[in-house]
C-alpha positions as CSV (number, residue, x, y, z in Angstrom):
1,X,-14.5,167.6,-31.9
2,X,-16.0,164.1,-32.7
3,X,-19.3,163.4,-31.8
4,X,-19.5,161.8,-28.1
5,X,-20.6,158.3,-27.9
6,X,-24.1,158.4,-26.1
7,X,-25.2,155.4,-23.9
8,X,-28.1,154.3,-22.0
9,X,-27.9,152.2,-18.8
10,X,-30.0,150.2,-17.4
11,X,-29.5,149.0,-14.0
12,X,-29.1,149.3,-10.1
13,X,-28.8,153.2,-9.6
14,X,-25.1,153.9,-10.3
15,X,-24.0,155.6,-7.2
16,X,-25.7,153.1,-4.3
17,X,-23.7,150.8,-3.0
18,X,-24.8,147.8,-4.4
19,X,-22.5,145.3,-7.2
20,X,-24.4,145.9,-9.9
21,X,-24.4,149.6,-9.5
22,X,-20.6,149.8,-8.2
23,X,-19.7,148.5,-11.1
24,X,-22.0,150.5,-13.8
25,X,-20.1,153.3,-11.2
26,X,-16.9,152.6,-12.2
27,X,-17.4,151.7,-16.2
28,X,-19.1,154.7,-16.3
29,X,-16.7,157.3,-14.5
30,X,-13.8,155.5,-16.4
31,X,-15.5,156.1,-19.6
32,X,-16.3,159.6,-19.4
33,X,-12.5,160.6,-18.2
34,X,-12.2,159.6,-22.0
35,X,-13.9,162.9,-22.9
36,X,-15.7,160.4,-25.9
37,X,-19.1,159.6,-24.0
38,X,-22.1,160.8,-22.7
39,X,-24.3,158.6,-20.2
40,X,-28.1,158.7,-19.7
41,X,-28.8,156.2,-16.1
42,X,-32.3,155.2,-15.3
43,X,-30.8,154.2,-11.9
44,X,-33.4,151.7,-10.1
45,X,-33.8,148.9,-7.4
46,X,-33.9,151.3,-4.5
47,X,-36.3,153.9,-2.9
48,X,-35.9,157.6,-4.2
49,X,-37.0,160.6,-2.3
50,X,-37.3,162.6,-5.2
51,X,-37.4,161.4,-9.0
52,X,-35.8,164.1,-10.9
53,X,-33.1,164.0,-12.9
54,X,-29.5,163.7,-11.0
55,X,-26.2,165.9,-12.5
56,X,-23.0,165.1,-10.8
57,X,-21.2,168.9,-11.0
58,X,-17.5,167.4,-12.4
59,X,-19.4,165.2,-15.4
60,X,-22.7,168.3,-16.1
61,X,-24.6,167.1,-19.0
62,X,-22.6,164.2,-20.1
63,X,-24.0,161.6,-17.2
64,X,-28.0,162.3,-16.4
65,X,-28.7,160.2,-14.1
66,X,-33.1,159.5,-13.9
67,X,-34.5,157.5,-10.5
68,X,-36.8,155.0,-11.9
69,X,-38.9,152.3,-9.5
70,X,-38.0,148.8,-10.3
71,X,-35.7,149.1,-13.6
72,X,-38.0,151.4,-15.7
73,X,-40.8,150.7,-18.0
74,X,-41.0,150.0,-21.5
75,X,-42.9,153.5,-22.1
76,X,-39.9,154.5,-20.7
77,X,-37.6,153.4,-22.8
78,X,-39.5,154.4,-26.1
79,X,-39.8,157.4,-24.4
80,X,-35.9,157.8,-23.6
81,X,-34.6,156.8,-26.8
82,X,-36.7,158.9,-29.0
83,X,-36.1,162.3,-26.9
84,X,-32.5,161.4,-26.4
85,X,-31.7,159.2,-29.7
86,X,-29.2,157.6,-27.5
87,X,-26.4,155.5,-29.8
88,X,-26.6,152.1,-27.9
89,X,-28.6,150.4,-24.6
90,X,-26.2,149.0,-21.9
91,X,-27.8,147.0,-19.4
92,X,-26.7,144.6,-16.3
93,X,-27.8,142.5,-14.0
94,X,-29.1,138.8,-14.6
95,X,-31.9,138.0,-17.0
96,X,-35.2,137.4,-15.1
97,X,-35.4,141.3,-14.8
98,X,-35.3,142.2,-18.5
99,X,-38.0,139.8,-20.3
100,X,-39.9,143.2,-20.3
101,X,-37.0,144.8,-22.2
102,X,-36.1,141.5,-24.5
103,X,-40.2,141.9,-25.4
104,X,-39.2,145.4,-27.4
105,X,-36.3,144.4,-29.1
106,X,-37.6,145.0,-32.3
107,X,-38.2,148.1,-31.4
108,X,-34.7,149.0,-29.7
109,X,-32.3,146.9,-31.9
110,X,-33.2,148.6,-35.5
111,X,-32.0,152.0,-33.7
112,X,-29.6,150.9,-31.5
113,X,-27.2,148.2,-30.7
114,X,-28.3,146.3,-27.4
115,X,-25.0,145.3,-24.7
116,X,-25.8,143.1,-21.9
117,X,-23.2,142.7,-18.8
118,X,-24.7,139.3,-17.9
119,X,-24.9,137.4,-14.4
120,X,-25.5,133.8,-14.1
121,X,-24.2,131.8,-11.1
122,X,-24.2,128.3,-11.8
123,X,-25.2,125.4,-14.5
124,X,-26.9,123.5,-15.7
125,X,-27.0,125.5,-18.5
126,X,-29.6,127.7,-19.2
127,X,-31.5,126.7,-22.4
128,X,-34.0,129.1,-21.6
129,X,-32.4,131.6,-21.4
130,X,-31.4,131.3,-25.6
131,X,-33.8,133.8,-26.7
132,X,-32.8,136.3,-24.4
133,X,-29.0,135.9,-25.4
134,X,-29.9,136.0,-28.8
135,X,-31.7,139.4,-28.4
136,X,-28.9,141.1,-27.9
137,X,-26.0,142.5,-30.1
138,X,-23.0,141.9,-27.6
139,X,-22.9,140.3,-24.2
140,X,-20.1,140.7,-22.0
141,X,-19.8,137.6,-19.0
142,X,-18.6,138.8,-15.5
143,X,-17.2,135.4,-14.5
144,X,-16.1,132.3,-16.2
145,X,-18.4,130.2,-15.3
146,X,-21.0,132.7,-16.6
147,X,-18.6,133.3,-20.2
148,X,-18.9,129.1,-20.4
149,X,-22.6,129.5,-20.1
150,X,-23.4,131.9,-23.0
151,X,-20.9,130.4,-25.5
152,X,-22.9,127.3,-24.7
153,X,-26.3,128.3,-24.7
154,X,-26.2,130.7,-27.6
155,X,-23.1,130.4,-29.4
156,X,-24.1,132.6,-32.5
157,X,-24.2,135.7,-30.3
158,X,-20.7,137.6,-29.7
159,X,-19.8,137.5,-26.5
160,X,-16.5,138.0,-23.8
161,X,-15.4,137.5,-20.7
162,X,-14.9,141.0,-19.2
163,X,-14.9,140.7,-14.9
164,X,-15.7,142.6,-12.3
165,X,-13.1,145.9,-11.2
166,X,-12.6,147.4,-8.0
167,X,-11.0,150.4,-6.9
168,X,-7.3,149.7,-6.4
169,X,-6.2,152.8,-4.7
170,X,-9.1,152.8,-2.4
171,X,-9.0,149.4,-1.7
172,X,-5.6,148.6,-0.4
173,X,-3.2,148.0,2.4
174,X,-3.2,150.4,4.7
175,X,-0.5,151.5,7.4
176,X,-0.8,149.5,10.7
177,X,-1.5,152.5,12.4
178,X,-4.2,153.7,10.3
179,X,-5.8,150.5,11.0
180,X,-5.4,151.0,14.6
181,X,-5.9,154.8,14.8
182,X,-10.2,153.8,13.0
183,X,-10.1,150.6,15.6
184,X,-9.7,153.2,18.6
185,X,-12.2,155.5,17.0
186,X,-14.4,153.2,16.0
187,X,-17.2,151.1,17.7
188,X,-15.2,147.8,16.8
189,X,-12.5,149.4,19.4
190,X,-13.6,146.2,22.0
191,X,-12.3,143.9,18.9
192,X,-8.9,145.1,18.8
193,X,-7.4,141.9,21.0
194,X,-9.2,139.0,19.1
195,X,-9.3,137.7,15.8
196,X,-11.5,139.7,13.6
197,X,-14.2,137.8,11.0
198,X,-15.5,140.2,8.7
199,X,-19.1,139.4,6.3
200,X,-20.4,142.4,4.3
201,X,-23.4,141.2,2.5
202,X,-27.5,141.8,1.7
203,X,-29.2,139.6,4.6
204,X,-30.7,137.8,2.1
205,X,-31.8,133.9,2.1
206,X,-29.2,132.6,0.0
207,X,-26.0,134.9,1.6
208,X,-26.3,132.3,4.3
209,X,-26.6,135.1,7.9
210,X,-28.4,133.1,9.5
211,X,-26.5,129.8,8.7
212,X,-23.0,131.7,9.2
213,X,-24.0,133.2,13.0
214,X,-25.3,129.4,13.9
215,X,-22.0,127.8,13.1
216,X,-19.8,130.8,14.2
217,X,-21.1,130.1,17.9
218,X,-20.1,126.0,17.2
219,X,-16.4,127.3,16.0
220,X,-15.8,129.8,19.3
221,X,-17.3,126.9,21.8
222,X,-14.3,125.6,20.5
223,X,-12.1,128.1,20.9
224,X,-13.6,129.9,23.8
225,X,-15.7,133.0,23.2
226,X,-13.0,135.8,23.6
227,X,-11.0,134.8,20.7
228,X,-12.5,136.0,17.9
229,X,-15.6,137.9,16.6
230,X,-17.5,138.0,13.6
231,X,-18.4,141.5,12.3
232,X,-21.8,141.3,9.7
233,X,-22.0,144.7,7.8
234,X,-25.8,144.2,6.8
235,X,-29.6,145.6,7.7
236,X,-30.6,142.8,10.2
237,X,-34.0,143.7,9.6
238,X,-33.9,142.8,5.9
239,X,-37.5,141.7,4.8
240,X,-35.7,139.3,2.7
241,X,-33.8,137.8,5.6
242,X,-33.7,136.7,8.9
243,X,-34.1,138.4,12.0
244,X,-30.3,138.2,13.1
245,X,-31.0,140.4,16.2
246,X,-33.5,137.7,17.6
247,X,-31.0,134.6,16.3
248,X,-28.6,136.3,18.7
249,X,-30.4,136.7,21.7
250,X,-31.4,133.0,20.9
251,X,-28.0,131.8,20.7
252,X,-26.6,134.2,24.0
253,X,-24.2,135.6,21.7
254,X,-24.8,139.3,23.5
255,X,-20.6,139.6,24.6
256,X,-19.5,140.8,21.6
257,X,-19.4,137.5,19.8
258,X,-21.2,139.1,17.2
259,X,-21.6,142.6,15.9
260,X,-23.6,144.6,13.8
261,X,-22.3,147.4,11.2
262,X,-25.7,148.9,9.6
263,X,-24.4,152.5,8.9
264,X,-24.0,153.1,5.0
265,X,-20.1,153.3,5.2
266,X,-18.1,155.3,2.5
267,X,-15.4,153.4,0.3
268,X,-12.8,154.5,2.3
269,X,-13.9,153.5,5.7
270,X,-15.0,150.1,4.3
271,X,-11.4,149.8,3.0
272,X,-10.3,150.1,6.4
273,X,-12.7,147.4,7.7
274,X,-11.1,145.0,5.7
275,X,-7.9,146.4,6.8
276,X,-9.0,145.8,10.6
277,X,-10.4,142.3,9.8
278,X,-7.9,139.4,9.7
279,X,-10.2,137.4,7.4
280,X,-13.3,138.2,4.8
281,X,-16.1,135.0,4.7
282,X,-18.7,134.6,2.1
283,X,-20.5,130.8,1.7
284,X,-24.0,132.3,-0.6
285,X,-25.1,129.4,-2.0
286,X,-25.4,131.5,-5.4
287,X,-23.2,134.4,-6.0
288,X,-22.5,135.7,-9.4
289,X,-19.3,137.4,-8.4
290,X,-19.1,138.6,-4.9
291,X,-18.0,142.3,-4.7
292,X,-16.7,141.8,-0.6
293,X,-14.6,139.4,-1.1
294,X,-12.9,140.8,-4.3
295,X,-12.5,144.4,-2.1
296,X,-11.2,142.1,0.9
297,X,-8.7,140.7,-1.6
298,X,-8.0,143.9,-2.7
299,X,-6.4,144.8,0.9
300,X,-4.7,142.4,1.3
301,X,-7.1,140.1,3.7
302,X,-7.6,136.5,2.5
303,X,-11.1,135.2,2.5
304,X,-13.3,132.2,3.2
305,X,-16.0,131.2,0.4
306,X,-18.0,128.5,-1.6
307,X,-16.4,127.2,-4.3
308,X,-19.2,128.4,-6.4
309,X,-19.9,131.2,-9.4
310,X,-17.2,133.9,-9.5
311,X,-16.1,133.6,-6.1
312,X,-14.2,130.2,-7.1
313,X,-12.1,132.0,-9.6
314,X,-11.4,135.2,-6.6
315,X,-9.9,132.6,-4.2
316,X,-7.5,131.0,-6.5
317,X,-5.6,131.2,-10.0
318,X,-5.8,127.2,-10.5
319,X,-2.5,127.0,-8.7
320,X,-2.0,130.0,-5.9
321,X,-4.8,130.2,-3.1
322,X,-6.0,133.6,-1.5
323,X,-8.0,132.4,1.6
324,X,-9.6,128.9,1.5
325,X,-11.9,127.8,-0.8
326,X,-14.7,125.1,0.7
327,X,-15.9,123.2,-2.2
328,X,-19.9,122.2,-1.8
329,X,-21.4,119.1,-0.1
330,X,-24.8,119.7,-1.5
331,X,-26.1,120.9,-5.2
332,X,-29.7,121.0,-5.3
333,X,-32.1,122.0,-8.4
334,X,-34.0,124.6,-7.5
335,X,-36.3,127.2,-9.6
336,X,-39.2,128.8,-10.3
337,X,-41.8,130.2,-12.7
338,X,-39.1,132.5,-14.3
339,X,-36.1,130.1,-13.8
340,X,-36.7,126.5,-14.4
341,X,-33.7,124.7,-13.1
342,X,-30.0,125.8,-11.2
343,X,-28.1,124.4,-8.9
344,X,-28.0,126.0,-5.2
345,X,-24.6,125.0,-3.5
346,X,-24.4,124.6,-0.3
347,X,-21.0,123.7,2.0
348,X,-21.5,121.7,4.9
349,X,-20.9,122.8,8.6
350,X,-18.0,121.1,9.2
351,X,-15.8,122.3,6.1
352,X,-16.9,126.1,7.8
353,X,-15.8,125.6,10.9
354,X,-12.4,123.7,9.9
355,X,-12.3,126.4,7.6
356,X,-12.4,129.3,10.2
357,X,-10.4,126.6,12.2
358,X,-7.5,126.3,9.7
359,X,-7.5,130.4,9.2
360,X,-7.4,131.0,13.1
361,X,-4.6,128.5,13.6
362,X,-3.0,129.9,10.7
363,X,0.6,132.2,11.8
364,X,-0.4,135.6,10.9
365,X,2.7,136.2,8.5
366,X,1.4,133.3,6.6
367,X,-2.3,135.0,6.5
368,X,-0.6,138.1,5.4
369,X,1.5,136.5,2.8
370,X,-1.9,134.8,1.2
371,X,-3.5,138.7,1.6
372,X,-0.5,140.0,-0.4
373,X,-0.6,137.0,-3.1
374,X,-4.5,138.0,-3.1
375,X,-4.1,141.4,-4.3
376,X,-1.4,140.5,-6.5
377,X,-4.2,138.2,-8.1
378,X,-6.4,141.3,-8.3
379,X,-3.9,143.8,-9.9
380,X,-3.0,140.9,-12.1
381,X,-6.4,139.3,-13.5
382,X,-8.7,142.2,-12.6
383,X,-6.8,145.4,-13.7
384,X,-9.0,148.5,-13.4
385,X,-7.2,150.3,-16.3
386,X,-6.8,147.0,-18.5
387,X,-10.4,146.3,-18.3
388,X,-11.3,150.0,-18.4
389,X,-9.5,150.2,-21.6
390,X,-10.7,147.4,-22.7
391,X,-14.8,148.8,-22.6
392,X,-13.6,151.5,-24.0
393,X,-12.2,149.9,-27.2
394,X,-15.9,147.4,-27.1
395,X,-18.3,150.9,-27.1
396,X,-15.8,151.9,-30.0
397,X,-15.5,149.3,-32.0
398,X,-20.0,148.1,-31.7
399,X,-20.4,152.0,-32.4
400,X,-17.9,152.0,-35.7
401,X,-19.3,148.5,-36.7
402,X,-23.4,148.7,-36.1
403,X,-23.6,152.1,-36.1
404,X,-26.9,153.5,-34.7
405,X,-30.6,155.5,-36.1
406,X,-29.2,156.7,-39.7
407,X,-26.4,154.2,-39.7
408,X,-27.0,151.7,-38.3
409,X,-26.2,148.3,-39.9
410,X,-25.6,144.1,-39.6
411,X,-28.7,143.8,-37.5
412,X,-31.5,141.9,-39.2
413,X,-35.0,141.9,-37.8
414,X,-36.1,138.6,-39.8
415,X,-34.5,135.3,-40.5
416,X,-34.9,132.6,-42.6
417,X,-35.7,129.4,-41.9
418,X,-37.1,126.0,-43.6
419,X,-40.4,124.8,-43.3
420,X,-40.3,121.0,-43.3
């Protein structure tokens, strides 16, 4: 049998529920049903109990998962790859969490080929982000916007658009009464008679909760306030966001208006949230890709976002729309120490309420005919076994042509350049 392919990721831990780590999820678990790989995860950016090493019993000694604070250490890493001799370093999320990692390059990249799965959200482009691109062997972009970026800003490194996945066979249509069999069962069971908002998000500053229950209450005092709800699937006590708990009480939104899902809700009963729900909303002023309203898509409900980062390219294919995109009234320049310029989008609170207007007036057959067009869009553009495959034949082909420790080759630790 040929050797298997050994990788180290970097990254959210792979099995919580968050984007980055759904996705390193499902690359990984695709991979290793190829019987070529082997997987070493310092899984980080949550709280661990316990911090030793994590076997799943169906994958054994081919995905070792380690619970690392923060995303590891470079001691770590040195550590890592010289007990492990790993044959290249995978690595996601966007770039103002690796600078530690870029700073050891020289001492990764002579062993091992270096893959970043990059995240950017928005332009102007990022010139200073160059030397981070260029310390890398391969980066693959998760949306357009983000592929437009890299070829821009460092055009010498390889690089390809490779998006997002999602489970297609958890995340479908389901039967009418499934959907009303979990309403009945459910604690959303006094939501069955109105038109059902759903947002599934981190209540964080720039997913907008706080700015999204505000206008909410504008849109039902014009509707009346037993006609639709908006269900947030979120900690409300988030120490990077708002206290949504005291912005409802504020508001007198205590009837129902407004509800709260903070369980930690399995794939499949998420699936059927979006099921229930008759419409999926997301207005972050910043959002690399948006993993809700790509499932929400996926089953067939249409959805409400900014026209910004990935989320423009879920909501339409240039021609057909899957929900209603609002396009932003605002782009301010924001930054910081790390990131010196973006822009932050920001939709104004009239385009949201027509918005949720125009979807609540909308006939439900044509709501489910944009749902249907929606996954279409997904099974189309976002194939899990097209792009699967397709990681698969990337790990291959960087592993055949760089090689790694005793053959590895085309990487160059010096350049040369002219001294005027």
């Amino acid at each position: 049998m040929d050797k298997k392919i050994k990788i180290l990721t970097l990254g959210d831990h792979p099995l919580s529920p968050s984007g980055v780590g759904t996705q390193t999820k499902y690359i990984i678990e695709a991979m290793l049903k190829t019987g070529k790989y082997q997987f070493i995860s310092l899984g980080g950016a949550m709280k661990h109990e316990k911090y030793t090493p994590v076997k799943l019993p169906e994958y054994g000694d081919d995905w070792v998962i380690l619970p690392v604070d923060g995303y590891g250490t470079q001691e770590m890493i040195r550590s890592v790859i010289r007990n492990d001799r790993p044959d290249m370093l995978w690595f996601m999320t966007d770039p103002r969490f690796w600078g530690w990692l870029w700073m050891i390059e020289n001492e990764v990249r002579p062993l091992m080929p270096m893959i970043y799965y990059h995240v950017w959200d928005n332009i102007p482009y990022p010139m200073y982000n160059k030397s981070f691109y260029e310390s890398n062997d391969f980066i693959a972009t998760i949306s357009k916007v983000t592929d437009d970026i890299v070829k821009t800003v460092a055009p010498s490194v390889r690089s390809e658009y490779i998006p997002h996945i999602v489970d297609t066979d958890i995340f479908q249509k389901k039967t009418a009464q499934e959907i009303e069999d979990f309403k009945q069962k459910s604690s959303f069971s006094d939501d069955t008679n109105k038109m059902i908002f759903f947002w599934n998000n981190r209540n964080a500053k720039r997913k907008q909760s706080g700015t999204v229950i505000f206008w909410f209450k504008e849109f039902l005092d014009m509707i009346g306030h037993g006609k639709a709800c908006l269900i947030m699937h979120t900690d409300v006590k988030d120490v990077h966001g708002q206290d949504l708990e005291e912005i409802l009480s504020f508001l007198d939104l205590t009837n129902g208006e407004v509800s709260f899902s903070t369980q930690k809700y399995s794939p499949d009963i998420l699936a059927l949230i979006y099921n229930m729900a008759d419409c999926t909303i997301n207005i972050a002023d910043a959002e690399g890709f948006g993993l809700a309203t790509f499932e929400s898509l996926a089953c067939e409900t249409p959805i409400i976002v900014n026209m910004t980062g990935g989320l423009q390219e879920q909501v339409t294919d240039g021609e057909n729309w899957f929900g209603i995109g609002i396009k932003p009234v605002a782009r301010a320049i924001i930054g910081s120490q790390e990131i010196p310029w973006i822009y932050e989008d920001r939709v104004s609170k009239d385009d949201f309420i027509n918005a949720l207007l125009k979807m609540y007036t909308m006939k439900q057959e044509e709501r489910e005919e944009m749902g249907k067009m929606g996954r279409e869009h997904i099974m189309k553009n976002y194939n899990y076994e097209k792009i699967t495959k397709r990681w698969d034949e990337i790990f291959q082909n960087i592993y055949n042509e760089l090689g790694s420790w005793e053959t590895r080759k085309n990487y160059k630790s010096w350049t040369f350049s002219e001294v005027k």
